[in-house]
Jmol script that loads the backbone (N, CA, C; Angstrom):
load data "model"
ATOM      1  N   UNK A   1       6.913  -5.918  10.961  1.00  0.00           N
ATOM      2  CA  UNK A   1       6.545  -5.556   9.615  1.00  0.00           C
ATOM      3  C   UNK A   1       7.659  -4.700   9.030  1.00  0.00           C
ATOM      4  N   UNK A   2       8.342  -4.973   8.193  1.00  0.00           N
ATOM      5  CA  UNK A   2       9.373  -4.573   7.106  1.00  0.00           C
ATOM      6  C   UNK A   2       9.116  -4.422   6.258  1.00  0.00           C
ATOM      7  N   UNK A   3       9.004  -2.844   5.814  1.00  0.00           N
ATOM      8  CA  UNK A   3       8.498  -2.798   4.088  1.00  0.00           C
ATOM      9  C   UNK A   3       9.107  -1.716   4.080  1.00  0.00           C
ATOM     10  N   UNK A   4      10.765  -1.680   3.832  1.00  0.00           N
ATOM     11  CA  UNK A   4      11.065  -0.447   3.580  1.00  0.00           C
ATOM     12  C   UNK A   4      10.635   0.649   2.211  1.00  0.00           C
ATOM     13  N   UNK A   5      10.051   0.133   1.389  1.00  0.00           N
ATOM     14  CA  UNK A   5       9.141   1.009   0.391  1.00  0.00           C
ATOM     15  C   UNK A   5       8.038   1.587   0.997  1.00  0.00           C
ATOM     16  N   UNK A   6       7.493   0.816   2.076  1.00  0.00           N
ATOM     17  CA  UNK A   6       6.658   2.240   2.799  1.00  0.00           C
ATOM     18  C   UNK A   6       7.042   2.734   4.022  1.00  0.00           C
ATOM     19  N   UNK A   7       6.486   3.718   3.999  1.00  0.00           N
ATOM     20  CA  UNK A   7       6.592   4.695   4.997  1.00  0.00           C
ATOM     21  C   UNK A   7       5.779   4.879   5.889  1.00  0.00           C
ATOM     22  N   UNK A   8       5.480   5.087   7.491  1.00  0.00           N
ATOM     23  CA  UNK A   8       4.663   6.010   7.988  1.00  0.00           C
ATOM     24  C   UNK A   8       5.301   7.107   8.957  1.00  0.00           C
ATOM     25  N   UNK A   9       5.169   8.118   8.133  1.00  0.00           N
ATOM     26  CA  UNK A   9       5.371   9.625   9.128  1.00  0.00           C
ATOM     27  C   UNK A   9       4.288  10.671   9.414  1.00  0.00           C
ATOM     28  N   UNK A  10       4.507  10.847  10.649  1.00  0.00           N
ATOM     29  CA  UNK A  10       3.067  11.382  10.780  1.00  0.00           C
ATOM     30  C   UNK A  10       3.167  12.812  10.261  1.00  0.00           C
ATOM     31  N   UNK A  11       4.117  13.474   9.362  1.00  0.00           N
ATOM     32  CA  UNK A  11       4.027  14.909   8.629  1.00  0.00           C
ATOM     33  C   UNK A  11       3.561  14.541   7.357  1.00  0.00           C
ATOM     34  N   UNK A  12       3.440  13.014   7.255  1.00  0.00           N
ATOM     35  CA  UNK A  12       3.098  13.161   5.493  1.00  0.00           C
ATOM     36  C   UNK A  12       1.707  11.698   5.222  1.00  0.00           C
ATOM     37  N   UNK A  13       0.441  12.931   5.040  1.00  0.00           N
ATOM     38  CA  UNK A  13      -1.343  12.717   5.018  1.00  0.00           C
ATOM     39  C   UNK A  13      -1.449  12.133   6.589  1.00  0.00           C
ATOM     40  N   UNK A  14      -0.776  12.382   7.829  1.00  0.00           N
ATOM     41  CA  UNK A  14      -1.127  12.045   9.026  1.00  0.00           C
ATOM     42  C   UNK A  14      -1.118  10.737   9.265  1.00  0.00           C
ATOM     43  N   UNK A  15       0.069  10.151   8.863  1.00  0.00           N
ATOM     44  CA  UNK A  15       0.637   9.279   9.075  1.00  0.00           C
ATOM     45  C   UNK A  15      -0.125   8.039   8.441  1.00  0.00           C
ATOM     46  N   UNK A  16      -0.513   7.742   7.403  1.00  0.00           N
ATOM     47  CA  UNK A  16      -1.128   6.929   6.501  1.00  0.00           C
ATOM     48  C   UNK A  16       0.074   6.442   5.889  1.00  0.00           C
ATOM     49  N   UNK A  17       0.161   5.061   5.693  1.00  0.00           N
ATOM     50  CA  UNK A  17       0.964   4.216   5.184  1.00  0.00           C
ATOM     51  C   UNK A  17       1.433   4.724   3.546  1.00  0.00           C
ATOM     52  N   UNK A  18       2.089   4.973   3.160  1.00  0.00           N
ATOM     53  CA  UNK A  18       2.682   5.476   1.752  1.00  0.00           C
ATOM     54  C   UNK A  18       4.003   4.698   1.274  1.00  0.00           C
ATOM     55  N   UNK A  19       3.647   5.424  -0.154  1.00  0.00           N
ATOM     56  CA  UNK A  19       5.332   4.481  -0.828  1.00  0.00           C
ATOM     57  C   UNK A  19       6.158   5.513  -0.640  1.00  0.00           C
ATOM     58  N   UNK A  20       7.234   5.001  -0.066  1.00  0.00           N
ATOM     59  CA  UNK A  20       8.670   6.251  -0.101  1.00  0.00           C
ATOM     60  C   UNK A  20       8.782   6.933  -1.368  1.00  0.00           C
ATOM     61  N   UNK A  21       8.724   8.245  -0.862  1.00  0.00           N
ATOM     62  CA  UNK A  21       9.020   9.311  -2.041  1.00  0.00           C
ATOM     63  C   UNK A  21       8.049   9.892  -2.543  1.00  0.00           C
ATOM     64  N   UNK A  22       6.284   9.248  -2.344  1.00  0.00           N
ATOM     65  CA  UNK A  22       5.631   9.642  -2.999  1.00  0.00           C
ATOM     66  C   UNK A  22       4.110  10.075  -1.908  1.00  0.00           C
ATOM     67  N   UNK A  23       2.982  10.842  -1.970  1.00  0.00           N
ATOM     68  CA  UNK A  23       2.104  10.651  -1.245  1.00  0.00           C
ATOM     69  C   UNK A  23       0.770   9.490  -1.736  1.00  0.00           C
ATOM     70  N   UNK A  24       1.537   8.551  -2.650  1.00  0.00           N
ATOM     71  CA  UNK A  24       0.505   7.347  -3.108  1.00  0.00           C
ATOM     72  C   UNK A  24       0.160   6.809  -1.914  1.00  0.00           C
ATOM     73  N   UNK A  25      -0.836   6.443  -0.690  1.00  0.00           N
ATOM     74  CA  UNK A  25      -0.830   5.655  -0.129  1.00  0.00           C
ATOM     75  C   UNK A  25      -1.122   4.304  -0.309  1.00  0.00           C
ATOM     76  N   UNK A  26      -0.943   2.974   0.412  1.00  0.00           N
ATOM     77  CA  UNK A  26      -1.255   1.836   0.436  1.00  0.00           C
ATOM     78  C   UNK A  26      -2.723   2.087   0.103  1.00  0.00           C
ATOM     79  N   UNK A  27      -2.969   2.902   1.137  1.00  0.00           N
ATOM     80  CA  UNK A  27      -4.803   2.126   0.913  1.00  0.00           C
ATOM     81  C   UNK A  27      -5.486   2.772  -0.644  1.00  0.00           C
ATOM     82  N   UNK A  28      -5.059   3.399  -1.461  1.00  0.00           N
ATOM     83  CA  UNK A  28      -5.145   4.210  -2.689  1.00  0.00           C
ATOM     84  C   UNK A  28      -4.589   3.319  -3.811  1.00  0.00           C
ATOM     85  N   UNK A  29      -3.140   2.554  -3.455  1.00  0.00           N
ATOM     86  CA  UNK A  29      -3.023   1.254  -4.680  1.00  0.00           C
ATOM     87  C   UNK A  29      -3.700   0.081  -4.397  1.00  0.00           C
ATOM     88  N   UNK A  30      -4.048   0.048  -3.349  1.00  0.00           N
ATOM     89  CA  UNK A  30      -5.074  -1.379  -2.844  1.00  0.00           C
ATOM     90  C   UNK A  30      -6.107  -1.308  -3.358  1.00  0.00           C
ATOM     91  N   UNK A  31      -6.753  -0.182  -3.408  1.00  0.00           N
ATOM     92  CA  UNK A  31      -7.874   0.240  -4.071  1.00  0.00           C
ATOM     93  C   UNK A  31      -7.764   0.498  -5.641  1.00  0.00           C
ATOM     94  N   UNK A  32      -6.711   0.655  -6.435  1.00  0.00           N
ATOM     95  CA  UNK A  32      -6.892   0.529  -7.596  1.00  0.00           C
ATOM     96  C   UNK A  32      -6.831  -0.820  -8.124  1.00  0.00           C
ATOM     97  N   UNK A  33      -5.966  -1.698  -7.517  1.00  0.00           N
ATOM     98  CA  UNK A  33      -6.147  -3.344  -7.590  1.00  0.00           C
ATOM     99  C   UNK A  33      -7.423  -3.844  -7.676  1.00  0.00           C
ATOM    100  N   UNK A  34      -8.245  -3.620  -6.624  1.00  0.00           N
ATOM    101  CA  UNK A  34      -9.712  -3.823  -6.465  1.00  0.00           C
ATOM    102  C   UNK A  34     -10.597  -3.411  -7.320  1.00  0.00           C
ATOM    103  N   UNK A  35      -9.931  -2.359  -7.679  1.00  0.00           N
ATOM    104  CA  UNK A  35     -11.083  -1.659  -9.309  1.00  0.00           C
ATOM    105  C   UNK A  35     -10.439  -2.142 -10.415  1.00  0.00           C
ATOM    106  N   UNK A  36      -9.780  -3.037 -10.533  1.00  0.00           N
ATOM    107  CA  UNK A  36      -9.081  -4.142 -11.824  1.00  0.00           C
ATOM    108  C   UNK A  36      -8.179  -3.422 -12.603  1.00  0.00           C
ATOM    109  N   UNK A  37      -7.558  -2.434 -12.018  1.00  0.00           N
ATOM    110  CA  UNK A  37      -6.108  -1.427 -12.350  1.00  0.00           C
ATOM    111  C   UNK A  37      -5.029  -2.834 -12.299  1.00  0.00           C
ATOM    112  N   UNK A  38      -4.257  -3.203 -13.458  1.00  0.00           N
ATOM    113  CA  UNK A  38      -2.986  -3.677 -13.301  1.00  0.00           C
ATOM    114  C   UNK A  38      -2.090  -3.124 -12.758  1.00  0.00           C
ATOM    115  N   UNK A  39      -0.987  -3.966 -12.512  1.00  0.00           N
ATOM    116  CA  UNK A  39       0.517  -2.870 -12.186  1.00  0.00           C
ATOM    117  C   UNK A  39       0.794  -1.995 -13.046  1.00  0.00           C
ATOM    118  N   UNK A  40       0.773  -2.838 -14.604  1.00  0.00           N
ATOM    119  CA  UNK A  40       1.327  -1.970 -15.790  1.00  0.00           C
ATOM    120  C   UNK A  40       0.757  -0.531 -15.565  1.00  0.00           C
ATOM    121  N   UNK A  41      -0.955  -0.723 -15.251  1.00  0.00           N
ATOM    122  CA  UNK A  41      -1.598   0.799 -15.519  1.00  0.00           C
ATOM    123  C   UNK A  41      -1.265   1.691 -14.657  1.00  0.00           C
ATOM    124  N   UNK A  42      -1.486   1.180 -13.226  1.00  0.00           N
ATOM    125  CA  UNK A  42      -0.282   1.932 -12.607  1.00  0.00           C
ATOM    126  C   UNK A  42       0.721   2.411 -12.161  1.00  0.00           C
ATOM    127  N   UNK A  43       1.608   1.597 -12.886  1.00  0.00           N
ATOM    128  CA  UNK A  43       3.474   2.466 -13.475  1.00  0.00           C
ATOM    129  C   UNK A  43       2.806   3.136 -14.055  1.00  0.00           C
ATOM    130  N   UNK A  44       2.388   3.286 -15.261  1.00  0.00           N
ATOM    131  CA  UNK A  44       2.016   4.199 -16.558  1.00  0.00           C
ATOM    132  C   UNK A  44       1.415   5.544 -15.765  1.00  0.00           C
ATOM    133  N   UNK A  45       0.352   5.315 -14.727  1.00  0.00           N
ATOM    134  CA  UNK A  45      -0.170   6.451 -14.848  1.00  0.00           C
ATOM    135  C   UNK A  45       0.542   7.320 -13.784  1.00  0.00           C
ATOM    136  N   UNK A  46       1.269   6.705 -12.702  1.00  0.00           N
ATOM    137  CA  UNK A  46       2.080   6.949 -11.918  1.00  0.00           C
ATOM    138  C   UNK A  46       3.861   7.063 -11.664  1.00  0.00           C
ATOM    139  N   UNK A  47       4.271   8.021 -13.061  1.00  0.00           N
ATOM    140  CA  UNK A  47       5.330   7.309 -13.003  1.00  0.00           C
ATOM    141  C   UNK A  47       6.742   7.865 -11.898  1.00  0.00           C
ATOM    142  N   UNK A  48       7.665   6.682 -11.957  1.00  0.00           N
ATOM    143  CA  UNK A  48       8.369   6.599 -10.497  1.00  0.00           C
ATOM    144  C   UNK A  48       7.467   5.361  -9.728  1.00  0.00           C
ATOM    145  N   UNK A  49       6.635   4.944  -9.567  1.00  0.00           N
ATOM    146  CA  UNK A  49       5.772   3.826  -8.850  1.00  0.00           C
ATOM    147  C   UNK A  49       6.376   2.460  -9.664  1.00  0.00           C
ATOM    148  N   UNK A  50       6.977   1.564  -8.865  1.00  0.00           N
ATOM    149  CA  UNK A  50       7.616   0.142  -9.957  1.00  0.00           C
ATOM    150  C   UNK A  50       6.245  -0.568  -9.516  1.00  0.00           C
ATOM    151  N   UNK A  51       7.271  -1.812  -9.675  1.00  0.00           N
ATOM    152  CA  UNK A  51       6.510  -3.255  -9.443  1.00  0.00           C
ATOM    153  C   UNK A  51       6.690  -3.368  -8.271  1.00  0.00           C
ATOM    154  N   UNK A  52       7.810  -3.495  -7.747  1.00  0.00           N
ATOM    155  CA  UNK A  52       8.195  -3.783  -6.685  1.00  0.00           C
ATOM    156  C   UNK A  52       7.630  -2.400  -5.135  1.00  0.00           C
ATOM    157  N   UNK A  53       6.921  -1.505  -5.696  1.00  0.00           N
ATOM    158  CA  UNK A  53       6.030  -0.742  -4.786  1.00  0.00           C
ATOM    159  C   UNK A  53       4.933  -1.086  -5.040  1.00  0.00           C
ATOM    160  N   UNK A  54       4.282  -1.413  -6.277  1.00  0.00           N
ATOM    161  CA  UNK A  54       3.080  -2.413  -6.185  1.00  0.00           C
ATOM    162  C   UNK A  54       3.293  -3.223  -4.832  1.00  0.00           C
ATOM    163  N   UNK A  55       3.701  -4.313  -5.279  1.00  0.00           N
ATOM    164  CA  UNK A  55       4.337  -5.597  -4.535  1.00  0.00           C
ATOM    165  C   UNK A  55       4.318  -5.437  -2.912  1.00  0.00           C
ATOM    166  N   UNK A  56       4.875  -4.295  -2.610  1.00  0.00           N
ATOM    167  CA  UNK A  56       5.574  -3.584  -1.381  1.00  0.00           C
ATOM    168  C   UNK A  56       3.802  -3.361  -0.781  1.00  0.00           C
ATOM    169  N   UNK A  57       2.570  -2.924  -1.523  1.00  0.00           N
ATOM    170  CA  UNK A  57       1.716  -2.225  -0.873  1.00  0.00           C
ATOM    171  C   UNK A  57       0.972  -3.511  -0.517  1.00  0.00           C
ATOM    172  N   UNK A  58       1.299  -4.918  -1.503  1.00  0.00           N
ATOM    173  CA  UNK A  58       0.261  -5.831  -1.238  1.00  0.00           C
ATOM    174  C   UNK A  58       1.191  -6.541   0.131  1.00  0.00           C
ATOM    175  N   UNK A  59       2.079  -6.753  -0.108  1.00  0.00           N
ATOM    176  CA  UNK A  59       2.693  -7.183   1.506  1.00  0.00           C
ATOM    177  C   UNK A  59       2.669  -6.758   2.182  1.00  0.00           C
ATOM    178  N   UNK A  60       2.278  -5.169   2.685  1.00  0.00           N
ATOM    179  CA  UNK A  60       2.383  -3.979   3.710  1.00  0.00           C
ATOM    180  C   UNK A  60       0.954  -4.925   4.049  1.00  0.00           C
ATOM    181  N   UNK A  61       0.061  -4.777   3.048  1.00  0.00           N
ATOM    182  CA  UNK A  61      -1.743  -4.882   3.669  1.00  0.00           C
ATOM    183  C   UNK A  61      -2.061  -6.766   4.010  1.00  0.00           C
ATOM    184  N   UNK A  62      -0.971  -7.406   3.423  1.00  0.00           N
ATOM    185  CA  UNK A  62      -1.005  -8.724   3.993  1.00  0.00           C
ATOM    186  C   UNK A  62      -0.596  -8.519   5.386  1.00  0.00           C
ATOM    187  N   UNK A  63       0.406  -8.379   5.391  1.00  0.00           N
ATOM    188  CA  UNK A  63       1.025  -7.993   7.218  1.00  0.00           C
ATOM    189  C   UNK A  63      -0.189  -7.421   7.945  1.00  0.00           C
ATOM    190  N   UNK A  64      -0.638  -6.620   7.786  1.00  0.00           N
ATOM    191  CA  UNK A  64      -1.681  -5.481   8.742  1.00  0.00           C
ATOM    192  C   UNK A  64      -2.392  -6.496   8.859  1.00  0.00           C
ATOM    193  N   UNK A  65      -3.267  -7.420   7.564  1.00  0.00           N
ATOM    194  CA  UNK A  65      -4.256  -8.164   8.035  1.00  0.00           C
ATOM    195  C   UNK A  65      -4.117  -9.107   8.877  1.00  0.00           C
ATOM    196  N   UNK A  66      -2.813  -9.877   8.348  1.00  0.00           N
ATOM    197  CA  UNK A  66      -2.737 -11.493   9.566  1.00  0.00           C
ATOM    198  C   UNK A  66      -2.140 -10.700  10.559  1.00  0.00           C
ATOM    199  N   UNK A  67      -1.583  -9.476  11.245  1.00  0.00           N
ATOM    200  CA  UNK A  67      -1.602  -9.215  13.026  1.00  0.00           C
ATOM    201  C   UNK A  67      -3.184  -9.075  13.142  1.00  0.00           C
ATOM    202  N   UNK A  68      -3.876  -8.742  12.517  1.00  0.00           N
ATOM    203  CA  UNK A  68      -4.891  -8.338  12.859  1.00  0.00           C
ATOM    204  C   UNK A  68      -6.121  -9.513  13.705  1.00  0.00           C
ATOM    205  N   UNK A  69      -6.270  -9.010  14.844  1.00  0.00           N
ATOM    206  CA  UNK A  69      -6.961 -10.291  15.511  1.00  0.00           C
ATOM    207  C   UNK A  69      -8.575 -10.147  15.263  1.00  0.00           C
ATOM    208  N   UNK A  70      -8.993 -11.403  14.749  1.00  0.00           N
ATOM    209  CA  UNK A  70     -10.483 -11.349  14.471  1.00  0.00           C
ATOM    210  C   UNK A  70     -11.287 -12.404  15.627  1.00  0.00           C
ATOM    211  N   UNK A  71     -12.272 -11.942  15.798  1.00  0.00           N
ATOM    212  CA  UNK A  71     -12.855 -12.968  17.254  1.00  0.00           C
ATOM    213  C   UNK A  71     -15.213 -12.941  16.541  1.00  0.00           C
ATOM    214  N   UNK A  72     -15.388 -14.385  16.718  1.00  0.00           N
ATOM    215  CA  UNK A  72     -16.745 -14.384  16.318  1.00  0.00           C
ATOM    216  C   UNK A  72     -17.601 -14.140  17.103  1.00  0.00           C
ATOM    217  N   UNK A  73     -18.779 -13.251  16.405  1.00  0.00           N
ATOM    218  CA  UNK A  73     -19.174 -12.811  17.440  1.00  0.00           C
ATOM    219  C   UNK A  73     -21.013 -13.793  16.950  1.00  0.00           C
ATOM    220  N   UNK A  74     -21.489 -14.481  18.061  1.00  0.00           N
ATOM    221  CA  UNK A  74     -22.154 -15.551  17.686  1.00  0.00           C
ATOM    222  C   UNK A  74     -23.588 -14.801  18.640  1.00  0.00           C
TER     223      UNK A  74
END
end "model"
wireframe off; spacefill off
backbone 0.3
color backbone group
């Protein structure tokens, strides 16, 4: 997984996935996506945050999901 727009260090929110430079985490723009926040609204309300850290948080949480192994439980 390569996303040099994020980060994880464990001195900054205990090592929660973030955009470089900022303490926005992934799971905080994932979640404004989900509440029908555009990119535009969040450049605007975030500014320093592009497109391309949008972009960066939805490929960070694509990656996490497909390693992620799912098994049915019947």
């Amino acid at each position: 997984m390569s996303a040099p727009r994020i980060v994880v260090d464990a001195n900054i929110l205990t090592g929660k996935p973030v955009i470089r430079g900022t303490r926005l985490t992934v799971e905080f723009v994932i979640g404004l996506l989900a509440d029908g926040w555009t990119q535009a609204e969040i450049e605007r309300q975030y500014p320093g945050v592009t497109a391309e850290d949008v972009a960066a948080c939805l490929a960070y949480a694509r990656d996490v999901l497909g390693a992620e192994k799912v098994y049915a439980l019947s």
